[in-house]
C-alpha positions in Angstrom: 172.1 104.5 21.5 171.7 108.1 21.8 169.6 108.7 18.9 167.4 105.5 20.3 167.0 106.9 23.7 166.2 110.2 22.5 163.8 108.9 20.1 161.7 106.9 22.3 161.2 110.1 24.9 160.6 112.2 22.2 157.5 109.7 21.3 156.7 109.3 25.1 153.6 111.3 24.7 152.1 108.9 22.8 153.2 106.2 24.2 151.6 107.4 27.1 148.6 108.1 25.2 148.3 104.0 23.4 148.7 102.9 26.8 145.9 104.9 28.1 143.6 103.9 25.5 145.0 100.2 25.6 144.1 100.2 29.3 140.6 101.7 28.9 139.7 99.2 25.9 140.8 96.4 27.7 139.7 97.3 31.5 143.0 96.9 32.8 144.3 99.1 36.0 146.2 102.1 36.6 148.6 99.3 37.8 149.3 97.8 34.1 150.3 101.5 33.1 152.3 102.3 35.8 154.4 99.3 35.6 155.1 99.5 31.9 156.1 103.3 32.1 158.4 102.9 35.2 158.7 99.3 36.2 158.0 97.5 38.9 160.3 97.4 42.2 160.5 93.6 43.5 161.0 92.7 46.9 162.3 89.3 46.1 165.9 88.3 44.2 165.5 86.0 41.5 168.3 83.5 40.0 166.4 82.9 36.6 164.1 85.5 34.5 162.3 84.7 31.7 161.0 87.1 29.2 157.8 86.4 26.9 156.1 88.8 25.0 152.4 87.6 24.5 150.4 84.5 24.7 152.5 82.2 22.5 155.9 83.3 23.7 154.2 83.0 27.7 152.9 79.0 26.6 156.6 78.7 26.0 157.6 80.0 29.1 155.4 78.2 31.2 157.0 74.8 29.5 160.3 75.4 30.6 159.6 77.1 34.1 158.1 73.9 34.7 161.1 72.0 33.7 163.3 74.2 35.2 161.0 73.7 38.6 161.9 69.8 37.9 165.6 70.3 37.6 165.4 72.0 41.3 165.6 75.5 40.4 164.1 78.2 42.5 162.9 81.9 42.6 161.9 82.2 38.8 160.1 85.3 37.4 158.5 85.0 33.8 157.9 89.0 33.0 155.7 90.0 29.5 154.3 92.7 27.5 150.8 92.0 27.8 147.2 91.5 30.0 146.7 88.0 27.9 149.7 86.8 28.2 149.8 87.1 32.2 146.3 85.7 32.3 147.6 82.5 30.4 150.5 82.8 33.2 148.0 82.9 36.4 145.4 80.3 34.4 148.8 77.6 34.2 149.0 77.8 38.8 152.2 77.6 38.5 154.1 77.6 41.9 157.7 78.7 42.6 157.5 81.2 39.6 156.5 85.0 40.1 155.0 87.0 37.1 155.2 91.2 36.2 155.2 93.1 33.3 158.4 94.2 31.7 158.6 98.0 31.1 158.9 99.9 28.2 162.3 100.3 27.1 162.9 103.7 28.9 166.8 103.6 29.9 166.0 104.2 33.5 163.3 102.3 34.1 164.7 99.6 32.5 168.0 99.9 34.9 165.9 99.7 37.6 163.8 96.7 37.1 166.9 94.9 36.2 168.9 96.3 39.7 165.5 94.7 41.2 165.3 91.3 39.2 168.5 91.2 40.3 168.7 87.8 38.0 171.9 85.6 36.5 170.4 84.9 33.7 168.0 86.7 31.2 166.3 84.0 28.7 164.5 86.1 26.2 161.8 83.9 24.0 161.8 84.7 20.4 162.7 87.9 18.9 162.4 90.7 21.3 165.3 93.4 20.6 165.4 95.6 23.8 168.8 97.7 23.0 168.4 99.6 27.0 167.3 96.4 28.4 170.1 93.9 26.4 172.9 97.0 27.7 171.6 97.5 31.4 171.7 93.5 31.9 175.2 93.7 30.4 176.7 96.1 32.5 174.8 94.0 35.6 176.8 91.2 34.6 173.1 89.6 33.8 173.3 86.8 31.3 171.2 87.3 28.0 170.3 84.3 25.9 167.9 84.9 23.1 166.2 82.1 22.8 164.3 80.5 19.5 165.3 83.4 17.4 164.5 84.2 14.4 166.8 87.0 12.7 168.2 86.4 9.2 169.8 89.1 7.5 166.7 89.0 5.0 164.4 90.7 8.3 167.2 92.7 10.2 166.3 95.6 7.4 162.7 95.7 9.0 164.3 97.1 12.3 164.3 100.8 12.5 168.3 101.1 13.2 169.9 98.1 12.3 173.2 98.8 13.8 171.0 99.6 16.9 169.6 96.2 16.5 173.9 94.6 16.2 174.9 96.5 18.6 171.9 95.2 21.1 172.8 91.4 19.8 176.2 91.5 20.3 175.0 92.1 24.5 173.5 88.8 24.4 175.9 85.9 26.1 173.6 82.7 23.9 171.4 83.3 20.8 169.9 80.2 20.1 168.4 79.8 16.9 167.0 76.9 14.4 168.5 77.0 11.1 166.7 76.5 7.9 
């Protein structure tokens, strides 16, 4: 985890830089950088979080908020990687569910967007492997369940580290997975 952490500061530079560029191709605000380099602090507690990456993980998301929103539960945040995917979010008007972006997987800015979520639960669609976000929800007592996985061990050697990447699974509570 050490050699992860130290690894993603030493390439925040150009992190910084992508993002920069990202935002000025795209037209996106100050705001969108800000929020994936430190996070974002909420002013509202939510019992469920749901995490999609882009568009297809967010059409996901928005199915189940909606079916969570008919099973009576409230205060739901949908969080995701990028501007497409949180205009598919605000395009579905979907009430009773809040959306941000998650930040980059910085160890303290992910501890504190997860103090603010303040969540139970964590359902992560598909295959994202956040090893400081899968640990800070862990020791938050935050529930992770990975949700329509796909990890076999014919892909886990496409992960940089992949003890890193078993170490971050064996955080999550659920991995939910089809088989072949």
């Amino acid at each position: 985890m050490l050699k992860y952490n130290f690894l993603l500061y030493l390439l925040s530079p150009f992190i910084l830089l992508k993002l920069i560029f990202y935002s000025l191709k795209n037209s996106n605000s100050f705001s969108y950088i800000s929020n994936k380099l430190f996070g974002r602090n909420l002013t509202k507690n939510y019992s469920l979080w749901l995490h999609a990456a882009s568009v297809g993980e967010m059409k996901i998301a928005i199915k189940v908020s909606k079916y969570l929103l008919e099973k009576g539960y409230k205060d739901i945040l949908i969080t995701s990687n990028t501007p497409s995917s949180e205009f598919i979010f605000k395009e579905s008007n979907l009430n009773g569910v809040d959306h941000c972006y998650l930040p980059f997987d910085f160890f303290f800015a992910t501890k504190k967007f997860v103090k603010s979520v303040s969540a139970d639960l964590l359902i992560i669609i598909e295959t994202e492997i956040w090893p400081n976000l899968y640990k800070t929800c862990k020791n938050q007592n935050v529930k992770v369940c990975l949700v329509n996985a796909r990890i076999s061990k014919n892909n886990l050697h496409k992960f940089f580290y992949s003890s890193l990447v078993q170490n971050a699974l064996n955080k999550c509570d659920f991995i939910l997975c089809k088989s072949n």
